[in-house]
N, C-alpha and C positions, 0 to 999 in steps of 0.2 A: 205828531212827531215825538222822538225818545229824545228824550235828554242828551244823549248823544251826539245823534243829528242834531237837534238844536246849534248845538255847541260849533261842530263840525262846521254847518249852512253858516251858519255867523262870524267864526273866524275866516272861512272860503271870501267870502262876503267883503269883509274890511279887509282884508288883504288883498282881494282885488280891488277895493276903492282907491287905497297908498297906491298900490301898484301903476294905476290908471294914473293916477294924479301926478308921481313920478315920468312915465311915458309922459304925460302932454309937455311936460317943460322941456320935454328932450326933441319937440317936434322940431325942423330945419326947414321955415316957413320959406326960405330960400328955394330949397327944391318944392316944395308946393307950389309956386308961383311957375318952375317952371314946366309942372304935369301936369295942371288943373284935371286937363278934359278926360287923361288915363286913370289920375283918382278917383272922379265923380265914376269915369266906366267902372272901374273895378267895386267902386263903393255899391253901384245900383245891380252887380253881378251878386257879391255878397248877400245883400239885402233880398234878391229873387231868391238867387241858391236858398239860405234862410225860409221864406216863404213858402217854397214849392220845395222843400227835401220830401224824398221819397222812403217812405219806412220800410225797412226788411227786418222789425222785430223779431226774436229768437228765444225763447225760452223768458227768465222775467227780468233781463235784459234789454230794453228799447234800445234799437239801431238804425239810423239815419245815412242815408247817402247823401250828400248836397255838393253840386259847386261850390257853393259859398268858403270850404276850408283853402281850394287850389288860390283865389283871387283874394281872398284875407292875409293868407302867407305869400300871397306874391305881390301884396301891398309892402313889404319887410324891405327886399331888394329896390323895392320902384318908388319910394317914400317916404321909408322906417317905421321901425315898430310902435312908434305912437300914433301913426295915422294911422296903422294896419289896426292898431287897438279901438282905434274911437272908430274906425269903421265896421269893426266885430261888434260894438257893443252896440253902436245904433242898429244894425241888422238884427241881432236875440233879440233887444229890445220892441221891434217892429213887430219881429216876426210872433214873439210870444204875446206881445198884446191881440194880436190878431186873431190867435190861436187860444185867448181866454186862457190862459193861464196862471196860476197864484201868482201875486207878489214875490214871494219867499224865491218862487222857481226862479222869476224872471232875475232876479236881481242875480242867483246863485250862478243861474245860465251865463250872464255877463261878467262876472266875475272870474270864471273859471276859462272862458275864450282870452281875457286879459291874461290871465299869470300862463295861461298857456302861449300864448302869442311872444307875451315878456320872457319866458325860457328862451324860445326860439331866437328871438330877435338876441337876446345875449348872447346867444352862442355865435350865432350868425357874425356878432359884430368884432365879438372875439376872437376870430379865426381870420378875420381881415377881411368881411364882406364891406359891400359899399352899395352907392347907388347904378351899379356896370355890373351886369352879367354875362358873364363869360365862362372861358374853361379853366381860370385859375379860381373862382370863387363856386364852384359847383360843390365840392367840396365841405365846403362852408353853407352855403343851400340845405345840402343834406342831412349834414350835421344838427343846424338849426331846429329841420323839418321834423329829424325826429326827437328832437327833444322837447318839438310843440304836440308832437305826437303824446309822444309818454305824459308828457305832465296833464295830459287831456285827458288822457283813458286814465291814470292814476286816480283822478278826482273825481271823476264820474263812477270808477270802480266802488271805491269806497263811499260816494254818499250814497250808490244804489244798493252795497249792502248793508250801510245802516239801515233805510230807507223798508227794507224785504225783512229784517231784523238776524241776518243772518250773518258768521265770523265776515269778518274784512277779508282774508286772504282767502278764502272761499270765492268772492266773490272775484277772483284773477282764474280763470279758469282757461288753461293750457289754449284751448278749442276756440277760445271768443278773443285771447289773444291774440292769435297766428290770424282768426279771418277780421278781426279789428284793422288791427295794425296793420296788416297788408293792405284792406281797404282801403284805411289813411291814407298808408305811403304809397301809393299809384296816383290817390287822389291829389298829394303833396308833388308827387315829382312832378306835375303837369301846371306846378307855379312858374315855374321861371318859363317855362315856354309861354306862358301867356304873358311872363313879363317882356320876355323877347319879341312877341307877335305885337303886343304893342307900340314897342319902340317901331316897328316895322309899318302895322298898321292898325288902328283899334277898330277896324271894320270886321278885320278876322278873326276879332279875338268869338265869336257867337260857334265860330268852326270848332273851337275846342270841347261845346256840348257833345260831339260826335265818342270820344275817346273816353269825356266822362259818362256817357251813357253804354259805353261797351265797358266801362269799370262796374256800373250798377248790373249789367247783366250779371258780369261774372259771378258777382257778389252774391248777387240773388239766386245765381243756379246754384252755388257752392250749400248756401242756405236751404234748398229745398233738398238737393242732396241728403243731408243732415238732417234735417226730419223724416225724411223718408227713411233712412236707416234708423233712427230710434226710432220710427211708426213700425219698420220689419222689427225691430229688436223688442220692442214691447209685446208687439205682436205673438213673438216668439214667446216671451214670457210668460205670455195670458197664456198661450198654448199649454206651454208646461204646466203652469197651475192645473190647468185643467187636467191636462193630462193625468197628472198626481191626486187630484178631485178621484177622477174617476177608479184608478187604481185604488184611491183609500174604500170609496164606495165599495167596489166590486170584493175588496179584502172584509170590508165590515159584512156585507153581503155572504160571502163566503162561510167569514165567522157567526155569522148568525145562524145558518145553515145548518152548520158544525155545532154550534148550542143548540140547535134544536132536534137533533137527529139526539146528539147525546141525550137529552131532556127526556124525549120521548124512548131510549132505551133503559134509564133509569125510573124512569115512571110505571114504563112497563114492568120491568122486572119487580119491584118492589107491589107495584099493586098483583101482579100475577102471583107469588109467591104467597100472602096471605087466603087470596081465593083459591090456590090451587088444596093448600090445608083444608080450608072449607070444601071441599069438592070431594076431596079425598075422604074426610069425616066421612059427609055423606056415602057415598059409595062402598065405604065398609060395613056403613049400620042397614044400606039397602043389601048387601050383600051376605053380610054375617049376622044377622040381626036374629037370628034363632042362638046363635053358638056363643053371643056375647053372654058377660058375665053381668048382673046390674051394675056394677061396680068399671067394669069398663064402656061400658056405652055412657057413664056420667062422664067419664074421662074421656071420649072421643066428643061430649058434648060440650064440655067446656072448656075441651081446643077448640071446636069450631066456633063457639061461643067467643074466645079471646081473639082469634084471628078475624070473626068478621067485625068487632069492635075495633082492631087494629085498621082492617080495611076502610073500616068507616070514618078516622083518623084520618087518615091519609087525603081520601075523597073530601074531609072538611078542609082540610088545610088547602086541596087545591082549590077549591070554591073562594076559601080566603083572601089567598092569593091573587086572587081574579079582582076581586072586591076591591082590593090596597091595591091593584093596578088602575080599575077604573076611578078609584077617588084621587090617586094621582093627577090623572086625566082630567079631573075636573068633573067625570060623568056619573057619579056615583057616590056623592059624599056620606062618607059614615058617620052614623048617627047613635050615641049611645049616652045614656040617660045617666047621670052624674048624680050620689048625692054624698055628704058630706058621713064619714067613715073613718076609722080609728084602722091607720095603716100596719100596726101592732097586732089587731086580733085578725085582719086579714092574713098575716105571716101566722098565726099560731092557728086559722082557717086552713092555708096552705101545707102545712106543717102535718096536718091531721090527716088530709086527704091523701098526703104523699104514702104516709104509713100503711094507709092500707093499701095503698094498690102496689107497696114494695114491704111485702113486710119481712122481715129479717134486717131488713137497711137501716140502721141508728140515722135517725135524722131528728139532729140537736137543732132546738131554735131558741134563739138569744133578743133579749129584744129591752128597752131600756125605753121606759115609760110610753105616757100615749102621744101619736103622731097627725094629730085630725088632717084628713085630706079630704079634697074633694073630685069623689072619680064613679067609674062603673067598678063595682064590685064583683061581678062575672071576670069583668076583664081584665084585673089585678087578678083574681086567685087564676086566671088562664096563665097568664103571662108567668105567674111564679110556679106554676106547674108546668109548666113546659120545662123552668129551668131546672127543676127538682127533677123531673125526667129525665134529663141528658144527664145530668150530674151521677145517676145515679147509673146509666149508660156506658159511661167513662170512667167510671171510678173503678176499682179494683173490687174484689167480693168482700164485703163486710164494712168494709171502710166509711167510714160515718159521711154525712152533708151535713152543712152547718146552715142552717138560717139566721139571718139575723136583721133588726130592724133598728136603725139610729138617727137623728137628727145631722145633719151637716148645713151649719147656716139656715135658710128658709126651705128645706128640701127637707122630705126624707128618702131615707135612701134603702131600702130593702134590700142585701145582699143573698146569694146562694154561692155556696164553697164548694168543691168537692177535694179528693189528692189524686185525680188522674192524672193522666200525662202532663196535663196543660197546654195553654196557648201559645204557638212563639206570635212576638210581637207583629212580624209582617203578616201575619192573616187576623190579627185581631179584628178590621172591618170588612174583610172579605168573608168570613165567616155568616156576617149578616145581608150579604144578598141571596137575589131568588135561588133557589137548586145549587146553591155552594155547601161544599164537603170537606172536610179534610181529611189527607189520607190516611187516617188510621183505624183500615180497616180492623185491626188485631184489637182491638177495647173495642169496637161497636157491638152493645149489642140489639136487635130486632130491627135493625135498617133503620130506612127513612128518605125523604127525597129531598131533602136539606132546604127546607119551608120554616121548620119551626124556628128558629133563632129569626128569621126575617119577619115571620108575623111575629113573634113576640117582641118586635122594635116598633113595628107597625103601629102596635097596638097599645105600646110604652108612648110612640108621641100623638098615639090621639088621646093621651090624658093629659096632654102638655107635660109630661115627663121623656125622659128617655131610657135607653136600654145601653149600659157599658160595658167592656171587658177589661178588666186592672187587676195589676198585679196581686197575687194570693197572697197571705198573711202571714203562710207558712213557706216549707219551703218551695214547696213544689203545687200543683191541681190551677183550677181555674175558678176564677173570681167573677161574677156577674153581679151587676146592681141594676136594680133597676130606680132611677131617681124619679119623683113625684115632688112637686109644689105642694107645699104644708095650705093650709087652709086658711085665709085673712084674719081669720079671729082666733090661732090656733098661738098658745100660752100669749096671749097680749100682742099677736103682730095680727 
């Protein structure tokens, strides 16, 4: 139980004790003496009703049909509301022991048929009922009836939604109102007939089962109704989901389709294009190979020479790529042998190798003491040559790249600069997936299949580093770092 409830069950509780306590002083042992045998019948209807109610639960709501409300509230009229109460409360009490029940319930159960009973009967008595039913006190009957109504579903409203832990007015819902309270009141109006049929005869009163079991019908078919329409409406629901399932599928399907048709016109082209040079080489030195000069067949050789290294770029990268798919996967973990390294002469390693294979390109390397890391040494100066590459790709003619290599906390952090275009901010990490491009064809230059920035992150976080894009220093180009973890004994950490 919450605290709430607690609170709630406990004050319900003691106010139906006063309550109960008040009713018996008010019994008119006078008319008890002259109904005995109509009380005891209606006492032992209540008591069965109780015993044998039939459930039509509905969502998480428990709902009961029973006799037992018609002859408790037609104990009000036939012998007031204090007998009506002491016979409410022996029947819950009977019935919930029998039915195992907690303590807590039982007691709540009783409690709440009293101050329900005690509304009724005050109004009843307020409006000039008596112990004579008639057609001046019907009126009054009904009045009563629903005010033992309301104050029953109000109480049972709110402990069942403490109870479920859910708002209190929540738990008044339009739908359990209208098929409650109409239950009730069908089951209420068919008091005073039984209080009438007894004054008549208490032989007839078992005839009245008849009307309360076409009450339970209704109730019940109203009930199944109502799930059956949320059974179609969920139904319907799942439907949709699904339906929208499979349009996402068929759209992702689609798009996949669509990257891959792309993928493979992009791959094509770019691997065609270096073989088709090589192809062509040959074919002039098989063709012209008497009429060349030494001097130009050096120079048809060392195109063909540059393009089938460029070719052979490419082919690695896709191999790569394959590779960082299958360790993804689980199926293929990469494996590369670490040893403890000065992330400093790596940069002034990378620095050296860019020069020559760009050379006229100023490329400045800045670097500010030593950086001990622990990594594969292939695969730092890969990573910083890839980015010396593009840099040098994007940048304008002449225009210098900066290396540089610093400490930031336990990290070092290897930079490459260039003054190209630069990045805008919404492709900074679209930039690093598989075959992403951005469109600027006009600075490209010698193609590509847009692999390289995605292995060189690859291959930043199997050093337990990674690969960034942040803002340039200047005003304008593109800033890449790549961060590495410093070494556990590197200046005293």
């Amino acid at each position: 139980m919450s605290g709430r409830l607690k609170w709630y069950v406990a004050a319900i509780c003691t106010a139906g004790l006063l309550v109960l306590g008040a009713l018996l002083a008010t019994i008119d042992l006078d008319r008890v003496r002259e109904v005995p045998l109509a009380i005891a019948v209606f006492t032992a209807f209540v008591v069965l009703g109780e015993l044998v109610a039939i459930p039509i639960g509905h969502d998480y709501r428990p709902k009961d049909v029973a006799v037992s409300t018609t002859f408790a509230y037609g104990l009000v009229p036939l012998a007031g509301p204090g007998v009506a109460a002491l016979a409410f409360v022996l029947a819950s009490v009977v019935a919930d022991v029998a039915h195992h029940k907690a303590v807590v319930k039982t007691a709540f159960n009783a409690a709440q048929y009293v101050l329900a009973l005690a509304a009724g009967g005050a109004v009843y008595a307020a409006l000039g009922g008596g112990y004579q039913v008639h057609t001046a006190t019907l009126p009054a009957l009904a009045a009563g009836g629903l005010a033992f109504m309301l104050v029953n579903y109000v109480l049972v409203s709110i402990v069942t939604s403490l109870d479920q832990g859910i708002p209190v007015l929540q738990g008044f819902r339009r739908d359990d109102i209208r098929l409650e309270l109409g239950t009730t009141a069908m089951v209420l109006a068919l008091a005073p007939v039984a209080v009438v049929v007894a004054d008549r005869s208490l032989a007839l009163l078992p005839a009245l089962l008849v009307p309360l079991g076409a009450i339970y019908l209704a109730s019940k078919g109203e009930l199944l109704a109502r799930e059956q329409q949320a059974e179609a409406e969920r139904d319907a629901d799942r439907q949709r989901r699904l339906t929208e399932q499979e349009q996402e599928v068929v759209r992702r399907l689609q798009d996949a389709d669509r990257m891959k048709a792309d993928l493979l016109a992009t791959v094509s082209h770019e691997l065609r294009s270096p073989l088709t040079t090589v192809l062509g080489v040959f074919g002039i030195l098989r063709v012209r190979r008497r009429r060349l000069s030494p001097t130009e067949r050096d120079e048809l050789v060392a195109m063909g020479i540059g393009q089938g290294q460029r070719l052979q770029r490419m082919i690695e990268q896709l191999l790569l790529a394959a590779r960082f798919e299958q360790a993804e996967r689980g199926t293929a973990p990469l494996m590369a042998a670490r040893i403890e390294l000065d992330a400093t002469e790596l940069v002034d390693q990378a620095g050296a190798e860019a020069r020559a294979r760009h050379a006229g390109r100023a490329i400045a390397v800045e670097t500010n003491g030593s950086l001990p890391v622990r990594v594969s040494q292939d695969v730092v100066v890969q990573v910083l040559g890839n980015l010396i590459d593009n840099a040098c790709k994007y940048s304008p003619d002449r225009a210098p790249v900066r290396l540089s290599a610093n400490r930031e906390g336990d990290e070092a952090v290897l930079a490459v600069e260039d003054l190209g275009p630069g990045i805008p901010a919404t492709d900074r990490e679209r930039i690093f997936e598989r075959f992403s491009q951005l469109d600027r064809q006009a600075q490209r230059r010698g193609g590509g299949i847009g692999l390289g920035l995605y292995i060189a992150r690859q291959l930043a976080r199997s050093q337990d580093g990674d690969l960034l894009v942040v803002d340039p220093l200047g005003d304008h180009g593109a800033r890449f770092e790549l961060h590495l973890p410093l070494a556990p004994d590197g200046n005293g950490r």
